[in-house]
VEXMINU-867296 format. One line per 8 residues: number of its first residue (from 1); their letters; for each residue x, y, z of C-alpha. Coordinates in nm, 4 decimals, decimal comma, m for minus. Layout:
% residues N
NUM) a) X:Y:Z  ...
% end
This chain:
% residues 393
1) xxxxxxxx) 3,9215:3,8362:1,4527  4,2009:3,6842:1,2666  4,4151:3,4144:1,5150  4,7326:3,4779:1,4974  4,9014:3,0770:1,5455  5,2618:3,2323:1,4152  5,2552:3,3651:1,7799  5,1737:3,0381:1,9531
9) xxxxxxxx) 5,4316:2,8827:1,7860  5,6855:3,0452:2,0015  5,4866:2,8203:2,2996  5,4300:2,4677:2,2144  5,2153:2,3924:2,5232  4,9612:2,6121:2,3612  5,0425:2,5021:2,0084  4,9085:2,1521:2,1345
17) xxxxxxxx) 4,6337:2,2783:2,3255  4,5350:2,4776:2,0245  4,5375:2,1491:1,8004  4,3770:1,9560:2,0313  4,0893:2,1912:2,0600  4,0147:2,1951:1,6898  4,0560:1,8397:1,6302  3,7561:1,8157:1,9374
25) xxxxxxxx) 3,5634:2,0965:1,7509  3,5681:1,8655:1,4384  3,4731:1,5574:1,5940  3,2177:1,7209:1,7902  3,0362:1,8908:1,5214  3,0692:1,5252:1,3083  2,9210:1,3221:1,6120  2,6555:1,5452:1,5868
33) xxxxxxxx) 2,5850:1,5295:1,2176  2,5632:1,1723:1,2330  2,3444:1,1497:1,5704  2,0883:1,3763:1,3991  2,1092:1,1459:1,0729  2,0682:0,8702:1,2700  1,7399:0,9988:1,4825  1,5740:1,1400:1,1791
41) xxxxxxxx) 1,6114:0,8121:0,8677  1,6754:0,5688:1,1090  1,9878:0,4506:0,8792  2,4227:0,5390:0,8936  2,4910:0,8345:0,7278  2,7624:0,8148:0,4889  3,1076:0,9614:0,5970  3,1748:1,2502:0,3939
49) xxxxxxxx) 2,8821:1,5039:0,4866  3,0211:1,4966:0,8756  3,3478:1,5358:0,8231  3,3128:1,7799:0,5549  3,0768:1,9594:0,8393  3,3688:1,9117:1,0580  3,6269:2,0324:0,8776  3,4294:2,3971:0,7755
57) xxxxxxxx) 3,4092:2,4114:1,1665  3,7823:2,4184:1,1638  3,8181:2,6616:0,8786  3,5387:2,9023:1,0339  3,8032:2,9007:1,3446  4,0652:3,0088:1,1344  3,8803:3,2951:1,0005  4,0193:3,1680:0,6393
65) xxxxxxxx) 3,8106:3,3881:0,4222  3,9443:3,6773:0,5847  4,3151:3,5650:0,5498  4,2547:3,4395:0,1852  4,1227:3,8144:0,1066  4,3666:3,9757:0,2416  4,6312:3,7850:0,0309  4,4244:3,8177:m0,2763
73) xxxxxxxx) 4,4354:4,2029:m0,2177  4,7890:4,2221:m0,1778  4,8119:4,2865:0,2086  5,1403:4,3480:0,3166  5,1428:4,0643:0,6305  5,0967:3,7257:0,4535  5,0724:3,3661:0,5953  5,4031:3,2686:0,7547
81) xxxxxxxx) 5,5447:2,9709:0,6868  5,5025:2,8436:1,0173  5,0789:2,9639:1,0617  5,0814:2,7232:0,7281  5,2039:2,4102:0,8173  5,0146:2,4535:1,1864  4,7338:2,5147:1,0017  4,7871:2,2132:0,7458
89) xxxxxxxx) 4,8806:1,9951:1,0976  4,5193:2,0861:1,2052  4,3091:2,0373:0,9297  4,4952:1,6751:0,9025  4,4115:1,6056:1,2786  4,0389:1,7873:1,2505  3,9817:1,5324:0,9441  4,0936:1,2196:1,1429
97) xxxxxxxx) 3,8602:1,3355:1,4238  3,5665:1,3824:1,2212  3,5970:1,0088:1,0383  3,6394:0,8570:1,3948  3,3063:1,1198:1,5450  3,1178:0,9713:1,2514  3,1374:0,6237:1,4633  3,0519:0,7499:1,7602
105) xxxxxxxx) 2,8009:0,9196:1,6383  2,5783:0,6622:1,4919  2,6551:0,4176:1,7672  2,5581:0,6812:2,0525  2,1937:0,7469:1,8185  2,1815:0,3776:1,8650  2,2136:0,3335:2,1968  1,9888:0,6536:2,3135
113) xxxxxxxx) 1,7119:0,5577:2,1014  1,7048:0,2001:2,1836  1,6839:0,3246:2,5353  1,3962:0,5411:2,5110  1,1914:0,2812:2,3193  1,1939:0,4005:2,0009  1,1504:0,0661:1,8311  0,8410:0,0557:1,9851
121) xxxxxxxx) 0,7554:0,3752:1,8936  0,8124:0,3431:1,5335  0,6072:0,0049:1,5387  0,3037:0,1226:1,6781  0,2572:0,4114:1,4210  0,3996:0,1865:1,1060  0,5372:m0,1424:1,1319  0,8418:m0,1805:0,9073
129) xxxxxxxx) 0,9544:m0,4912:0,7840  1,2221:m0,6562:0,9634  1,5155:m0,7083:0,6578  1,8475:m0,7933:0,6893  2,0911:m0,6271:0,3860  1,9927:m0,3951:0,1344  1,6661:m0,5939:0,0321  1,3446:m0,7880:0,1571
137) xxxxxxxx) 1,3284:m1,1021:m0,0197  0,9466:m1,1325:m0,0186  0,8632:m1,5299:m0,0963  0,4946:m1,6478:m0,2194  0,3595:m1,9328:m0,1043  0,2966:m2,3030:m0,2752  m0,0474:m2,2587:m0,1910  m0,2955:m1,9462:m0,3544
145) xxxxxxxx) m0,6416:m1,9275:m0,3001  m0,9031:m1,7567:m0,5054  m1,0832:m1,4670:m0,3986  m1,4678:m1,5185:m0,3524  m1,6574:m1,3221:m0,5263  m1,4125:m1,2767:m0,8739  m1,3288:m1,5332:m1,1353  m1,0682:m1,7654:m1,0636
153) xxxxxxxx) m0,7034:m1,6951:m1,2268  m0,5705:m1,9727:m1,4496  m0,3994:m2,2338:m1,3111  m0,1171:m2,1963:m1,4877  m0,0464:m1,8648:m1,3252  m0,0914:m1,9912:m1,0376  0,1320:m2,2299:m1,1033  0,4046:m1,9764:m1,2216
161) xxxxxxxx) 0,3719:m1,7792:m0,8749  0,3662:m2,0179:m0,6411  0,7229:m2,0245:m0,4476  0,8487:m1,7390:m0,6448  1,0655:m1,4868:m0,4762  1,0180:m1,0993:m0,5334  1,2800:m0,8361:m0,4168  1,2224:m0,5002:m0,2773
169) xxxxxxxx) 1,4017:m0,1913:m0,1175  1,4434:m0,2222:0,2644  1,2817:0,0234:0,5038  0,9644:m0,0221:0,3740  0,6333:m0,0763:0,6199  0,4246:m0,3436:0,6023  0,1549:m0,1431:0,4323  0,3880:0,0088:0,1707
177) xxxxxxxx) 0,5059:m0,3769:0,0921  0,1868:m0,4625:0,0584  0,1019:m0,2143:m0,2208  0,4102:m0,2973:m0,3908  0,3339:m0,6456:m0,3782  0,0002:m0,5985:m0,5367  0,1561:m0,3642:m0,8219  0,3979:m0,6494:m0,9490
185) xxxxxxxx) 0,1269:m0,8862:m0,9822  m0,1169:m0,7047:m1,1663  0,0931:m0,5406:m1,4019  0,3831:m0,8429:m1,4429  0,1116:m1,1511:m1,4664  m0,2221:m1,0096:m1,5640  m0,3556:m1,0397:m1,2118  m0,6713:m0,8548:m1,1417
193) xxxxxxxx) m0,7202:m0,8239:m0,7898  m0,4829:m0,9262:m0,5153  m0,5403:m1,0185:m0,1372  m0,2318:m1,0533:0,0521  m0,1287:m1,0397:0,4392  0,2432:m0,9549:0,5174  0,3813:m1,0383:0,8028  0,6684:m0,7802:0,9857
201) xxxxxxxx) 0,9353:m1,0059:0,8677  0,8398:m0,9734:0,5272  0,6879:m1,3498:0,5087  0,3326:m1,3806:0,3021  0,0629:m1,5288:0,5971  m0,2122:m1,5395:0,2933  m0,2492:m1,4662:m0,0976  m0,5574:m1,4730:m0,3092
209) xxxxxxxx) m0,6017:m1,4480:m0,6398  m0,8775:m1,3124:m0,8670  m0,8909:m1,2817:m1,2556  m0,9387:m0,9219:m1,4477  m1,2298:m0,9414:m1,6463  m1,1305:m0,8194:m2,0330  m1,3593:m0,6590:m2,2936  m1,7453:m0,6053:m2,1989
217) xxxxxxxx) m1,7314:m0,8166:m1,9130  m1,6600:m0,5612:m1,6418  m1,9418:m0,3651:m1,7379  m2,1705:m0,6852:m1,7184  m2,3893:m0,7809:m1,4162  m2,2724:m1,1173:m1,2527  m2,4836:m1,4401:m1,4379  m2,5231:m1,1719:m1,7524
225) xxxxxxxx) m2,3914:m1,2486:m2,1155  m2,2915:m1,0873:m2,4362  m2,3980:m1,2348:m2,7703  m2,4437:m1,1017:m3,0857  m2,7719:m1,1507:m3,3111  m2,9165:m1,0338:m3,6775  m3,1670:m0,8130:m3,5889  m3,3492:m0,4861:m3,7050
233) xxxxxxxx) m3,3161:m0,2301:m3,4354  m3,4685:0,0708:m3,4004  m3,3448:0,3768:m3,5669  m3,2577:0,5509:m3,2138  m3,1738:0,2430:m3,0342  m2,8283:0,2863:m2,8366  m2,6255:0,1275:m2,6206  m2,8379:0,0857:m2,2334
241) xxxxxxxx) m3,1935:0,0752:m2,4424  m3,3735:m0,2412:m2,2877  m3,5663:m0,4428:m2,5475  m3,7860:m0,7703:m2,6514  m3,6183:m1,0013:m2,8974  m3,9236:m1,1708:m3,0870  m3,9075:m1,4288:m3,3220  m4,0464:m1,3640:m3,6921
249) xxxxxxxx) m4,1644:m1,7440:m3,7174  m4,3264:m1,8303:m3,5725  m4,4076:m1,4853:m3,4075  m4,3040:m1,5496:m3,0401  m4,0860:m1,3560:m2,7798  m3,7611:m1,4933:m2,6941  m3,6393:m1,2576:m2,3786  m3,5600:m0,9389:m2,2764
257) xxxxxxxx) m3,2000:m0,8161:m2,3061  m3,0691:m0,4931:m2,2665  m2,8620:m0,3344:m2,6215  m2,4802:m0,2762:m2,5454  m2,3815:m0,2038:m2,9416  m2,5314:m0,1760:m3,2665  m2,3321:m0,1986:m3,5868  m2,5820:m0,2653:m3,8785
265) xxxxxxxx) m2,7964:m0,5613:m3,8327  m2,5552:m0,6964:m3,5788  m2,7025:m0,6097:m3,2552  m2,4750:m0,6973:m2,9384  m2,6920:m0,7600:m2,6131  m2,6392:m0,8325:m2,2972  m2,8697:m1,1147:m2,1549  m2,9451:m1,3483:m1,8972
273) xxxxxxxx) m2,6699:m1,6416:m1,8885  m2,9170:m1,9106:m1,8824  m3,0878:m1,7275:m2,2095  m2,8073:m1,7154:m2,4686  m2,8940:m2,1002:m2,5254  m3,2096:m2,0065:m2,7108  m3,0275:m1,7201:m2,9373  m2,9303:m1,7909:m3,2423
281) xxxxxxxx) m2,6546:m1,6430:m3,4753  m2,8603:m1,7582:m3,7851  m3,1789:m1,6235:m3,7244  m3,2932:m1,2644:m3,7560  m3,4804:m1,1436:m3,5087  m3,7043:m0,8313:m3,4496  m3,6243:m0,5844:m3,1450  m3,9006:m0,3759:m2,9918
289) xxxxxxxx) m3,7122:m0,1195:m2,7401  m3,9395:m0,1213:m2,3913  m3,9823:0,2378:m2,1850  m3,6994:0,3512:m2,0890  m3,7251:0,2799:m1,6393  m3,4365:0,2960:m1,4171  m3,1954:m0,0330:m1,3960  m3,0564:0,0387:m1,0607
297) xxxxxxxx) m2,9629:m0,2914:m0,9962  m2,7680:m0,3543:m1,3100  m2,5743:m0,0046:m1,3109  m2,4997:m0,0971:m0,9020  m2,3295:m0,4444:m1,0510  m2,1470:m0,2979:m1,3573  m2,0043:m0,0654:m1,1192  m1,9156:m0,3176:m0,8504
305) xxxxxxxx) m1,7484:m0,5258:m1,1120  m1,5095:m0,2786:m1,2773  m1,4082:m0,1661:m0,9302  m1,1568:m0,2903:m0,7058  m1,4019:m0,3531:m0,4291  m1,6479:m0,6445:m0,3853  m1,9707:m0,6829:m0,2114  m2,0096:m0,9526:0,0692
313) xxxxxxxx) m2,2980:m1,1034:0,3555  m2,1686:m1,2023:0,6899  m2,3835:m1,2929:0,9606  m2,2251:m1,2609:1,2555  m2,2406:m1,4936:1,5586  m2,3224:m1,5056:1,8886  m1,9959:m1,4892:2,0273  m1,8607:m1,2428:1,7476
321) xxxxxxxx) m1,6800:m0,9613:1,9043  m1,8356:m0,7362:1,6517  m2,1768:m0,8164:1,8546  m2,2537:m0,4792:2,0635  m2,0587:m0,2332:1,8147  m2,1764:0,0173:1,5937  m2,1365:0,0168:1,2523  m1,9484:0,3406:1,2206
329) xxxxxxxx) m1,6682:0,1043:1,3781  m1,6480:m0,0994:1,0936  m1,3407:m0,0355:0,8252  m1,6079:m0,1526:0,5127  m1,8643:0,0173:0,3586  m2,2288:m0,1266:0,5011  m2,4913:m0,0548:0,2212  m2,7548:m0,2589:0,4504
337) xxxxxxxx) m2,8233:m0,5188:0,7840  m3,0959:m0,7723:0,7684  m3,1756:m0,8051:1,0953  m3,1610:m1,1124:1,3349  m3,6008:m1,0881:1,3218  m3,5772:m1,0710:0,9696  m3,6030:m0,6898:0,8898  m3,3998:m0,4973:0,6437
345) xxxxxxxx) m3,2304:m0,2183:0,7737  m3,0596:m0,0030:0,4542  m2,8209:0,2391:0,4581  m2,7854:0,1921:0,8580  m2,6815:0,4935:1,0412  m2,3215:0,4856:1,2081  m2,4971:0,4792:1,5221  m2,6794:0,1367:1,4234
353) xxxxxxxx) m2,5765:m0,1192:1,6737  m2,4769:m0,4854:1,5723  m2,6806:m0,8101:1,7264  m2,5777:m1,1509:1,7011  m2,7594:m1,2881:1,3699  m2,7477:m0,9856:1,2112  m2,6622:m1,0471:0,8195  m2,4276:m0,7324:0,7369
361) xxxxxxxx) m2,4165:m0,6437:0,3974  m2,0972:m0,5046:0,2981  m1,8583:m0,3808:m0,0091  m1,5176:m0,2962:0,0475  m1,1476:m0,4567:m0,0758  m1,1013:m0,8168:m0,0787  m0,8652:m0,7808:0,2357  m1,0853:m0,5986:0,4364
369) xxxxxxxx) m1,3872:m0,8657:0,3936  m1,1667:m1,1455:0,4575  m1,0801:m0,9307:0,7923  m1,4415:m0,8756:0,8437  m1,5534:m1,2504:0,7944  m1,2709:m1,3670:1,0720  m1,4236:m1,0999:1,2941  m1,7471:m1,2145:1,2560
377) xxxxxxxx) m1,6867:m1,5690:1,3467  m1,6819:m1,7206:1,6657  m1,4156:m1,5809:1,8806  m1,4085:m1,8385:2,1539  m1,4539:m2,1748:2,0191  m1,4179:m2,3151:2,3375  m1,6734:m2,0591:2,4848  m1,9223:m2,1232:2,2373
385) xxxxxxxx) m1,9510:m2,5264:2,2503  m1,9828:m2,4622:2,6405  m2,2669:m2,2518:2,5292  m2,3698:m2,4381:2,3550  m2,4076:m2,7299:2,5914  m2,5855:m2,5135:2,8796  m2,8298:m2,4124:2,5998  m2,8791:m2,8165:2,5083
393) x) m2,9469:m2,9118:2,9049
% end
């Protein structure tokens, strides 16, 4: 139904209660737009959507398609003058409404959501990191340690980190930081592996460092080498064939390596550290490939070397809290437990139940070891020298 405001004219009491109704329509509907914005990002909505919302809740009122079809068709009873400046008088009042609802708005989301604990809310399922502006200035510290476990990163990139400040978008959580924390150092400094605790205010508590192994050396076992010697292979030795490298003269063995490339008589193997001493470049050597048996060990540590996990004992002491619990409860992966009595318990159930002394042997991410290795300490140091003392008397 088309309103007919030519007709209210005639009565200005109306007239104003008219425009005053519309202008509260519009700031209702924008108070509302921004409330909702507010409750579901957590941020101020910018000020055009609600008024624009406002505004098509003043031209809905006005039935406007209706009257702009009938003009278009040539209706004989077009706008009057007078409908089209009231109706120019309330869109100009409905759009000062909606920029002012806007306000109140986003300050009422405020206040009702700080009131029913939102903030806690929000920081038990993901802590987000406290930021003032449009940025969290994340700052390294002068001091980086190196992760146990991985080669040690160069000094001088060390040196080039320490203090420096990184910048990232606000409205991130603490986990999310984190990662993107990680992400700049490996790919902007070479940085293999990356241990880092943020705090909620964005603040690094701890960074460690570890180097990324380049070439063969990720698929090498830890204390393992590569050289290169002049030798006569095999015809069908390939790369993973374990051999004996005998000397021609005198006619002597030299060590067992395992083949890793074969390009003519240059023969690339992969050999004990302590082994590559008695190797040398000038001599040529004779291979004799051994049975072919399974190298489970070595294929476990090539695999745990290219990966971003890491494999770690703790023992864990008397007055660990992790004494009692299973080790389903755990956040790492436990590949065995040598027991407090000296047994070996591999590939413990989740059920398996932790005792003080028990070595855990576990492989997860830097982090979480680190986690696991505070956990496993003493958690009372004044509880344990008392202890410690009853135990002495």
């Amino acid at each position: 139904m088309t309103l007919q405001f030519a007709a209210v004219l005639d009565r200005p009491t109306v007239a104003a209660a008219q425009l005053l109704g519309l202008a509260v329509l519009s700031g209702g509907l924008s108070a509302a737009v921004a409330l909702l914005y507010r409750w579901y990002t957590r941020e101020r909505v910018q000020r055009g959507l609600p008024v624009l919302v406002g505004l098509a809740g003043v031209a809905v009122s006005f039935n406007t398609t209706a009257i702009l079809g009938q003009v278009l068709a040539g209706g004989t009873a077009p706008l009057s003058p007078e409908t089209a400046v009231f109706n120019v008088a309330a869109f100009l009042l409905a759009g000062f409404t909606a920029a002012g609802g806007v306000d109140v708005g986003d300050r009422l989301g405020n206040d009702l959501f700080a009131a029913t604990g939102s903030r806690s809310v929000e920081g038990e399922v993901s802590r987000v990191v406290e930021a003032v502006g449009r940025v969290i200035a994340v700052e390294l510290p002068e001091e980086i340690d190196d992760i146990v476990g991985y080669d040690p990163v160069p000094d001088e990139t060390k040196a080039q980190l320490a203090g420096r400040t990184f910048l990232f978008p606000r409205r991130l959580t603490v986990a999310d930081l984190e990662d993107r924390l990680r992400t700049r150092l490996k790919s902007d400094y070479g940085v293999g592996h990356v241990d880092v605790d943020v705090a909620a205010d964005g603040s690094v508590e701890f960074l460690a460092l570890g180097a990324r192994v380049a070439g063969i050396g990720p698929t090498l076992p830890p204390e393992t080498a590569a050289v290169v010697i002049r030798a006569d292979p095999a015809f069908a030795a390939s790369a993973g064939d374990v051999v004996q490298v005998w000397r021609r003269d005198p006619v002597e063995r030299v060590t067992t390596a395992e083949v890793r490339g074969v390009a003519g008589d240059a023969v690339t193997l992969a050999v004990d550290a302590a082994d590559t001493e008695v190797l040398d470049a000038d001599t040529e050597y004779r291979l004799v490939t051994l049975p072919t048996e399974a190298r489970l060990d070595r294929e476990f540590a090539s695999l745990l070397r290219g990966a971003e996990e890491t494999m770690s004992v703790v023992e864990l002491d008397a007055t660990s809290p992790l004494v009692g619990q299973p080790v389903g409860s755990l956040d790492v992966a436990v590949m065995a437990v040598r027991l407090a009595d000296g047994g070996i318990e591999a590939i413990p159930g989740r059920g398996h139940v932790l005792a003080a002394g028990d070595a855990v042997y576990a492989v997860a991410r830097p982090e979480l070891l680190r986690k696991l290795e505070v956990a496993a300490a003493v958690a009372d140091p004044a509880a344990a020298r008392a202890a410690s003392s009853e135990s002495d008397d």
